[in-house]
C-alpha positions as a Markdown table, in Angstrom:
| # | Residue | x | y | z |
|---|---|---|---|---|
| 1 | Unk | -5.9 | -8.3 | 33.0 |
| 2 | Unk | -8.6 | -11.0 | 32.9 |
| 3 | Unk | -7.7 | -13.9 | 30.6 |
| 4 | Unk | -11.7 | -14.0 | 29.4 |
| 5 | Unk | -12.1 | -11.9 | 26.2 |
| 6 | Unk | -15.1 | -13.2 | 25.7 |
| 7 | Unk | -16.6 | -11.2 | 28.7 |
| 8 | Unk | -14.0 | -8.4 | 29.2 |
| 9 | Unk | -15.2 | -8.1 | 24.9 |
| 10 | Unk | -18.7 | -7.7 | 24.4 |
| 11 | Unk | -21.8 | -10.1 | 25.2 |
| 12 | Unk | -21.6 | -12.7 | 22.4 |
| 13 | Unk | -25.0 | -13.2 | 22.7 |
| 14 | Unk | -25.5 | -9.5 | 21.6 |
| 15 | Unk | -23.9 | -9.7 | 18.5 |
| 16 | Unk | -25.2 | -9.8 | 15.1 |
| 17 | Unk | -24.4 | -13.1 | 13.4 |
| 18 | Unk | -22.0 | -11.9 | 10.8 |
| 19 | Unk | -20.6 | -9.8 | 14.1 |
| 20 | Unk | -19.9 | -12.9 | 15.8 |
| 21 | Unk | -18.7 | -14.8 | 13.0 |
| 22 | Unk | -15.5 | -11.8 | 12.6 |
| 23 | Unk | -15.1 | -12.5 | 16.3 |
| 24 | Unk | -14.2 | -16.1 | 15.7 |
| 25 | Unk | -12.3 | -15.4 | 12.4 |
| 26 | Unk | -9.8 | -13.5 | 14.2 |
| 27 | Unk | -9.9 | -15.8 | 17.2 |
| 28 | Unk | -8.6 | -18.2 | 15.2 |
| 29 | Unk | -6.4 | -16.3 | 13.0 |
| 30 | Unk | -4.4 | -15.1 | 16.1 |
| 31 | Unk | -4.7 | -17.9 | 17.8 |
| 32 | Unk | -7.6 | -17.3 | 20.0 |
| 33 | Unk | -8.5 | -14.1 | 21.3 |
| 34 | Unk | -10.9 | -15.8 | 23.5 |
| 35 | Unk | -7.9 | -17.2 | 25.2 |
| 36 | Unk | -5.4 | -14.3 | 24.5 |
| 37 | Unk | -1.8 | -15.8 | 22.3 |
| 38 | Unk | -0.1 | -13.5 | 25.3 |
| 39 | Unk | -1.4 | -15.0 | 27.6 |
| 40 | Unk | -1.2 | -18.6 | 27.1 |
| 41 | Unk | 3.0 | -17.3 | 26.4 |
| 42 | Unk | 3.3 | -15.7 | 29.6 |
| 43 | Unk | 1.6 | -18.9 | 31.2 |
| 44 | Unk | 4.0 | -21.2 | 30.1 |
| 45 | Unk | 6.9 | -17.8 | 30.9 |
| 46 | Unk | 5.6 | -18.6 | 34.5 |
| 47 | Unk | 5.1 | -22.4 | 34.3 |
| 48 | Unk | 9.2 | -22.7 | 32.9 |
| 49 | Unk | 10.0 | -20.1 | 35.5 |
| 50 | Unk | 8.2 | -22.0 | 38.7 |
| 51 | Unk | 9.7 | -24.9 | 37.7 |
| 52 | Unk | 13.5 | -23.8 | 37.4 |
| 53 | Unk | 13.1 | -22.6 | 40.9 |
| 54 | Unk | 12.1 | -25.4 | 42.2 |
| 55 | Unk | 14.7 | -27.8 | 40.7 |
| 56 | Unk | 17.3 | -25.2 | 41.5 |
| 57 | Unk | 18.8 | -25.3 | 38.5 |
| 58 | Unk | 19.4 | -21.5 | 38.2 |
| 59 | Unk | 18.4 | -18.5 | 40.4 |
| 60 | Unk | 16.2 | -15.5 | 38.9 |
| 61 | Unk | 17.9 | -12.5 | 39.3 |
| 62 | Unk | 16.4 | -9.0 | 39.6 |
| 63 | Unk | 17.6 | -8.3 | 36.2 |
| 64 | Unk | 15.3 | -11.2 | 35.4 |
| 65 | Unk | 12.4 | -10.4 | 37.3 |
| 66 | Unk | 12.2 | -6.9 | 36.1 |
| 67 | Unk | 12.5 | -8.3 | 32.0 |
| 68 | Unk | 10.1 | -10.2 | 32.9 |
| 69 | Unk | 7.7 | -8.1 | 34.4 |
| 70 | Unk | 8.4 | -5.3 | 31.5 |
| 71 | Unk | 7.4 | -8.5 | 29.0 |
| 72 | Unk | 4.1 | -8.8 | 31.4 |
| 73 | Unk | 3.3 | -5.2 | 30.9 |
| 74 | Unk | 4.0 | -5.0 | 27.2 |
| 75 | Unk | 2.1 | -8.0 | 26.5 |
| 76 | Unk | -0.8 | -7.1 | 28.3 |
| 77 | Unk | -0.9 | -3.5 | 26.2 |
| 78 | Unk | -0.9 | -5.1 | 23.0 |
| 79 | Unk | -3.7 | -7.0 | 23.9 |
| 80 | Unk | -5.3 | -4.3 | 25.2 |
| 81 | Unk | -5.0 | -3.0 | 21.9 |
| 82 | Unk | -6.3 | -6.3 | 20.1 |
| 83 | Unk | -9.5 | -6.0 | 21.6 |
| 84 | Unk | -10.0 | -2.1 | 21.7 |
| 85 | Unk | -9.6 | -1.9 | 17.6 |
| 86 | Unk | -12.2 | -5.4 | 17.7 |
| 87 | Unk | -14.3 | -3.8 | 19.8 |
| 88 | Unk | -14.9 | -0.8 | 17.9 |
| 89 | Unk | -15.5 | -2.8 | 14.5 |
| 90 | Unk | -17.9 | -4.8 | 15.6 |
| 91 | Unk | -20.9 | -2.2 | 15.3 |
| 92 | Unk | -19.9 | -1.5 | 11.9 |
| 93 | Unk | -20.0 | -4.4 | 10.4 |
| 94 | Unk | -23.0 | -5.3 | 8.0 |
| 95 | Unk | -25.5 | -8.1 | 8.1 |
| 96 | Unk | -24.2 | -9.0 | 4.5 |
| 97 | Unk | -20.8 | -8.8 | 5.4 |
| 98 | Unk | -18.8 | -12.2 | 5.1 |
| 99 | Unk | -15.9 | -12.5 | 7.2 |
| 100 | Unk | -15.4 | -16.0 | 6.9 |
| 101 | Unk | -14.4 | -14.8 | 2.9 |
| 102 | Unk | -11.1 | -12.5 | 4.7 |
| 103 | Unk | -8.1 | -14.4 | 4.1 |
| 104 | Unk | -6.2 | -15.7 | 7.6 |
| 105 | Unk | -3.1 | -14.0 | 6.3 |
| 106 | Unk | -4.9 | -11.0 | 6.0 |
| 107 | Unk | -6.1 | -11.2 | 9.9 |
| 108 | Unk | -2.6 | -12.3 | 11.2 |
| 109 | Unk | -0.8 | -9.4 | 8.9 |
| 110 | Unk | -3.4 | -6.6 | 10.6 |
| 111 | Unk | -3.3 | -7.6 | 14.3 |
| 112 | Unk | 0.6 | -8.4 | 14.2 |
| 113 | Unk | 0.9 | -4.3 | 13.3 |
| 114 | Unk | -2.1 | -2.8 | 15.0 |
| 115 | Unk | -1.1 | -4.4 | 18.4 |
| 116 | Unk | 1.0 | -1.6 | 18.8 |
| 117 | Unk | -1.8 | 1.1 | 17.8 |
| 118 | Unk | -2.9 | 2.6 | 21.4 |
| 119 | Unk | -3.9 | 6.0 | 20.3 |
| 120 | Unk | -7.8 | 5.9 | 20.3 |
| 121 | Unk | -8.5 | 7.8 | 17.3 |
| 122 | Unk | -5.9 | 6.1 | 15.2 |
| 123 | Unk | -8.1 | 2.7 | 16.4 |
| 124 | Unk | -10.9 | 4.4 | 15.5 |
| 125 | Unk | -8.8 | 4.4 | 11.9 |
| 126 | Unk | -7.9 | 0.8 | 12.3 |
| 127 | Unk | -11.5 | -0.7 | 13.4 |
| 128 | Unk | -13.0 | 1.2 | 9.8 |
| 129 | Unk | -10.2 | -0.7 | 8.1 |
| 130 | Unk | -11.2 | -4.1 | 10.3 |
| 131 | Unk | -15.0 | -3.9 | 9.5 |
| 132 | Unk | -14.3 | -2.5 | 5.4 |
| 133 | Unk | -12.7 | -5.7 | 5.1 |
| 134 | Unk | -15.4 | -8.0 | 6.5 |
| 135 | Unk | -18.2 | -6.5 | 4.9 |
| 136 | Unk | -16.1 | -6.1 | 1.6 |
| 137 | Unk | -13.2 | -9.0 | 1.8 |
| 138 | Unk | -10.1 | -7.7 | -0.5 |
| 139 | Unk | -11.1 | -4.0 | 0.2 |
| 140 | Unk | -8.0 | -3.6 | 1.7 |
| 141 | Unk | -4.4 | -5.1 | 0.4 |
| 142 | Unk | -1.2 | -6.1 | 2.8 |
| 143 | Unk | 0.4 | -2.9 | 1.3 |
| 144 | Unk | -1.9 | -1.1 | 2.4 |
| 145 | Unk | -2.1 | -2.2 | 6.3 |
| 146 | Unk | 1.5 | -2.0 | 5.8 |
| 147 | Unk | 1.0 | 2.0 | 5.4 |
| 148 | Unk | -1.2 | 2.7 | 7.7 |
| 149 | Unk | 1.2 | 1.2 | 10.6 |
| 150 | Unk | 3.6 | 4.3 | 10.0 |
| 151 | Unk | 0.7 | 6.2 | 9.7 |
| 152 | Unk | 1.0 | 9.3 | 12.4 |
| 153 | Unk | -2.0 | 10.8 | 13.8 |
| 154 | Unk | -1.0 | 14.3 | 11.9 |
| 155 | Unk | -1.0 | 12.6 | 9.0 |
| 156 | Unk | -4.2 | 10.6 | 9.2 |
| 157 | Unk | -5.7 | 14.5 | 9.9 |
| 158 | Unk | -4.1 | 15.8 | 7.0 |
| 159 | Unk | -5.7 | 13.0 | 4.6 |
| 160 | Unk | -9.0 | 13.2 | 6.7 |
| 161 | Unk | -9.2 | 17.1 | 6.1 |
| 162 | Unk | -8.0 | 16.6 | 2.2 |
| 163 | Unk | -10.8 | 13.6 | 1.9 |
| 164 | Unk | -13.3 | 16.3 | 2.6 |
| 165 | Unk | -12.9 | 17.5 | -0.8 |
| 166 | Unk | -13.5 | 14.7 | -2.6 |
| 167 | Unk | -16.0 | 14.0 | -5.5 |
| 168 | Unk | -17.4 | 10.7 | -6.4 |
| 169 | Unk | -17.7 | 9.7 | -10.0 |
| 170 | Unk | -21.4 | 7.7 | -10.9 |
| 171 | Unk | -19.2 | 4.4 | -10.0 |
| 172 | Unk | -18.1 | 5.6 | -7.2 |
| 173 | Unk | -14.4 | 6.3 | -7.9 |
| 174 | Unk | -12.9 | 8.9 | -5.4 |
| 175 | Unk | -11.5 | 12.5 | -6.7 |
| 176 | Unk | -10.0 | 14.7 | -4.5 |
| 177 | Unk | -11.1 | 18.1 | -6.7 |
| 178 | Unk | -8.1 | 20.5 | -5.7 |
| 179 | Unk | -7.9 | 23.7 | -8.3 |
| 180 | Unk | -5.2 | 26.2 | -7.9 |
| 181 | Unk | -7.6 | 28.7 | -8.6 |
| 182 | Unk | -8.9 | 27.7 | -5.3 |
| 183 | Unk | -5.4 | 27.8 | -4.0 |
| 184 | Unk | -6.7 | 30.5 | -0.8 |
| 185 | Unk | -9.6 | 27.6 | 0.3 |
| 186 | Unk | -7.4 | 24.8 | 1.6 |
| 187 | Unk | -5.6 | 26.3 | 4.4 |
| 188 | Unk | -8.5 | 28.0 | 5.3 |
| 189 | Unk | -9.9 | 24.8 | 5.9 |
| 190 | Unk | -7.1 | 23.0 | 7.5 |
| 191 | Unk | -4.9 | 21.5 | 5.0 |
| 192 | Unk | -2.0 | 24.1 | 4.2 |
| 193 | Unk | 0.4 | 23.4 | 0.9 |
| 194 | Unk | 3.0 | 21.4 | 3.4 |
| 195 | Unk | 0.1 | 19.2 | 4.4 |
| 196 | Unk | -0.2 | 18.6 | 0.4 |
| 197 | Unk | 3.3 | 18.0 | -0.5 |
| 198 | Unk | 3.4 | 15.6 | 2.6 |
| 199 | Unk | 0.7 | 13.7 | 1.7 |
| 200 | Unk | 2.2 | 13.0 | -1.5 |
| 201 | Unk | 5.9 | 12.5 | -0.1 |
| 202 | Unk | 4.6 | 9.4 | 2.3 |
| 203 | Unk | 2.2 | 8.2 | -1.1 |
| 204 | Unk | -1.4 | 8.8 | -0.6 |
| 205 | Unk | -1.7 | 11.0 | -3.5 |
| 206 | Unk | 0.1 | 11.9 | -6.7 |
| 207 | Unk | 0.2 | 15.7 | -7.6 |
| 208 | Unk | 0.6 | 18.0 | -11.1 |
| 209 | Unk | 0.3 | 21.4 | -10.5 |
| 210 | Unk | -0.8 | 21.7 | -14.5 |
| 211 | Unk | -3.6 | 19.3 | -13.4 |
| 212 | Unk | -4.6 | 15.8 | -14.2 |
| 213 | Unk | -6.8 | 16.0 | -18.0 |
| 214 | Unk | -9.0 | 13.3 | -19.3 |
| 215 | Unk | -8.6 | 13.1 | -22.7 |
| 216 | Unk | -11.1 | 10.5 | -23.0 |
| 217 | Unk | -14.0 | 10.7 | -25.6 |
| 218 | Unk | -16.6 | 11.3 | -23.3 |
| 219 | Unk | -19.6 | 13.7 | -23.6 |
| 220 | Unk | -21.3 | 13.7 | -20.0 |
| 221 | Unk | -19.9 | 12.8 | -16.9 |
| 222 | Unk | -22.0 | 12.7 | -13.6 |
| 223 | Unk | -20.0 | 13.9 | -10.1 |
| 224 | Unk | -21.0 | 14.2 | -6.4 |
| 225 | Unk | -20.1 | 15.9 | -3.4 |
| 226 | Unk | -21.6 | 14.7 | -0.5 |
| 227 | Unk | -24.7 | 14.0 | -1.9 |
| 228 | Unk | -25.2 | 16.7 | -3.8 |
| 229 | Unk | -25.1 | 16.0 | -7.2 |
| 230 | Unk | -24.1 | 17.7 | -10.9 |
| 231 | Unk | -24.3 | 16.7 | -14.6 |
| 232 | Unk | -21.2 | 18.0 | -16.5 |
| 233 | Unk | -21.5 | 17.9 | -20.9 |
| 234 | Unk | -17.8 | 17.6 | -21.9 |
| 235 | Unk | -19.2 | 18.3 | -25.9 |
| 236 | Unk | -19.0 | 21.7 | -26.2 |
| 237 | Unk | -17.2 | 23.6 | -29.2 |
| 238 | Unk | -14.3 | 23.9 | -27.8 |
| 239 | Unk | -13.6 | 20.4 | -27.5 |
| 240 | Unk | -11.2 | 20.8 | -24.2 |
| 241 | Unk | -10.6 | 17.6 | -22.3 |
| 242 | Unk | -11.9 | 18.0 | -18.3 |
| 243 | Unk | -9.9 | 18.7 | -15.7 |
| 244 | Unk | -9.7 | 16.7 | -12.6 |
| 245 | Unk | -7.7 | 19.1 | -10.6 |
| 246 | Unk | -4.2 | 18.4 | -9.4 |
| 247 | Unk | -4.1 | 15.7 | -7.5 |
| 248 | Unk | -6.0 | 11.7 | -7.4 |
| 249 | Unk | -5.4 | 9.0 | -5.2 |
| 250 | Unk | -2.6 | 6.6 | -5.3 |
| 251 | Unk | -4.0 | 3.3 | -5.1 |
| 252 | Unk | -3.5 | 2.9 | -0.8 |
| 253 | Unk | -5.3 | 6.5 | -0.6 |
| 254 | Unk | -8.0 | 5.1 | -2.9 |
| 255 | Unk | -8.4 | 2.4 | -0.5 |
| 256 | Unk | -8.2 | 4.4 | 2.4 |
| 257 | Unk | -10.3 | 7.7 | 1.4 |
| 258 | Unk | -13.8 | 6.3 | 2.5 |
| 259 | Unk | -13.0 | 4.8 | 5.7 |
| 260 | Unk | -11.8 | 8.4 | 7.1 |
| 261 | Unk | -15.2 | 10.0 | 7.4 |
| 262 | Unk | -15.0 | 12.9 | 6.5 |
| 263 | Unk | -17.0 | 15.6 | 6.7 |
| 264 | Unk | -18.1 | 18.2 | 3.8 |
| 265 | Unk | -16.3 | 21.4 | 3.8 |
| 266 | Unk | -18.9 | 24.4 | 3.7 |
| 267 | Unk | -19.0 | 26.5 | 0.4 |
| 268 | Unk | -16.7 | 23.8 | -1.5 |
| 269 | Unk | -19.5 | 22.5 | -3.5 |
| 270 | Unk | -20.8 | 25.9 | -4.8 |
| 271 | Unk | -16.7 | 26.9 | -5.3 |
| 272 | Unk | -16.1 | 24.0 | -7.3 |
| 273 | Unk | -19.4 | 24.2 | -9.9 |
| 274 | Unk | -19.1 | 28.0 | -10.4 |
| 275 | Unk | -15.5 | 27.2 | -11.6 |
| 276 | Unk | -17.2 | 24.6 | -14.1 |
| 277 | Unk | -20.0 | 27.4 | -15.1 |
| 278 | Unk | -17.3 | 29.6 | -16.2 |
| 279 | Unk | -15.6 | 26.9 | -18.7 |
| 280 | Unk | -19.6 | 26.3 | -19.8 |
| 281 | Unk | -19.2 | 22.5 | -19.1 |
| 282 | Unk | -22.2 | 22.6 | -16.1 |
| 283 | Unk | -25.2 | 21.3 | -17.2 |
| 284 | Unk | -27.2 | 20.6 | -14.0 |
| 285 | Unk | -27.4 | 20.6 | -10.2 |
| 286 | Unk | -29.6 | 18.4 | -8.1 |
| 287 | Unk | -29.3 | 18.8 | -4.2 |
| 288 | Unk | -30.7 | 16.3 | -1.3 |
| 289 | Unk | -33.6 | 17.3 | -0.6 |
């Protein structure tokens, strides 16, 4: 493995400046990725090593050379690693981004646990996480790069597939809209009850089968899906306080839920409103053009 990140990287030179400025943030966070921390320890591993040997002071046995090779090899993965999850954040991040703003801690904290992340979808998953925090610095807590290092790759599916459903309030806030009169939909579209019940066991979602109700005093509430858009007027006669459906987002699956990119499931939209026609709380539709 060549000692030159910078090269075995990405062109410096072809890097955006905010790009570039990440680059050197983790460089040194971790103690220079240009000149790899696992490196410069295996140097001195060899430097120590050379020079026992030639003072005679103790003989390397086998036993030795092959935990020592095995420390080569392991080392050289999670650097592999390092620069595969950098490598694929780079792209993403935005011109307005501010990296220099992302707290060292923060950088040493994600690196020491996604050096082990090898999988290339789940570094997919990691680099999102990487660039969310430079172009928004506190997007993401300790707690929750703590999670997503036990994360499996099932489970990352699962939350992908349930993120799929989810509505966005007028600020923004994620809702994953799951009705149980809509019960026959989810499996059908790759997230069976299990995969519910899991997600909630491992705490990326909280769950009430009665539903979550918002008994705020609120008359009109605006929702999308994907784009697609609908004005809801909670002031009818009956007075009855909206449903959210039974699940929401604990906060790590709030923080998580729009780096998974997730795709929107076919039919959900029109499922969802005609349920909201039928309690006469749908006031309008407006679709991309």
């Amino acid at each position: 493995m060549s000692d030159n990140f910078e090269s075995s990287l990405i062109n410096l030179g072809e890097l955006s400046k905010p790009a570039t400025l990440l680059v050197e943030k983790i460089s040194d966070a971790v103690g220079g990725i240009f000149k790899p921390y696992q490196i410069v320890r295996v140097a001195k591993a060899e430097s120590q090593a050379d020079r026992v040997r030639a003072e005679g002071q103790i003989e390397i046995s086998d036993l030795q050379r092959r935990a020592f090779h095995r420390f080569l090899e392991e080392e050289g993965g999670k650097q592999k690693n390092i620069e595969g999850i950098t490598r694929k954040a780079l792209p993403l991040v935005e011109e307005s981004s501010q990296p220099n703003e992302i707290e060292d801690d923060w950088i040493t904290n994600f690196f020491d646990r996604g050096r082990l992340i090898s999988d290339d979808q789940m570094q997919s998953l990691w680099s999102r996480v990487l660039a969310g925090e430079a172009n928004s610095p506190g997007a993401f807590s300790k707690r929750t790069i703590s999670f997503l290092s036990g994360l499996d790759k099932n489970e990352a599916e699962w939350f992908t597939r349930l993120c799929g459903f989810v509505w966005k309030t007028d600020s923004g806030f994620p809702i994953p809209m799951i009705y149980d009169d809509l019960r026959n939909f989810y499996p059908q579209h790759g997230l069976p009850d299990d995969g519910f019940r899991h997600l909630e066991s491992i705490g990326l979602i909280s769950v009430q089968m009665k539903g979550f109700i918002d008994d705020r005093s609120m008359s009109k509430i605006g929702l999308s899906y994907f784009g697609e858009k609908v004005r809801l007027d909670l002031s009818s006669a009956n007075k009855k306080p909206f449903n959210f459906g039974m699940a929401v987002f604990t906060k790590v699956g709030e923080e998580l839920a729009p780096i998974c990119e997730s795709e929107p499931v076919s039919g959900y939209f029109d499922s969802v409103t005609k349920l909201w026609e039928k309690s006469g709380i749908l006031v309008g539709l407006e679709r991309p053009s």
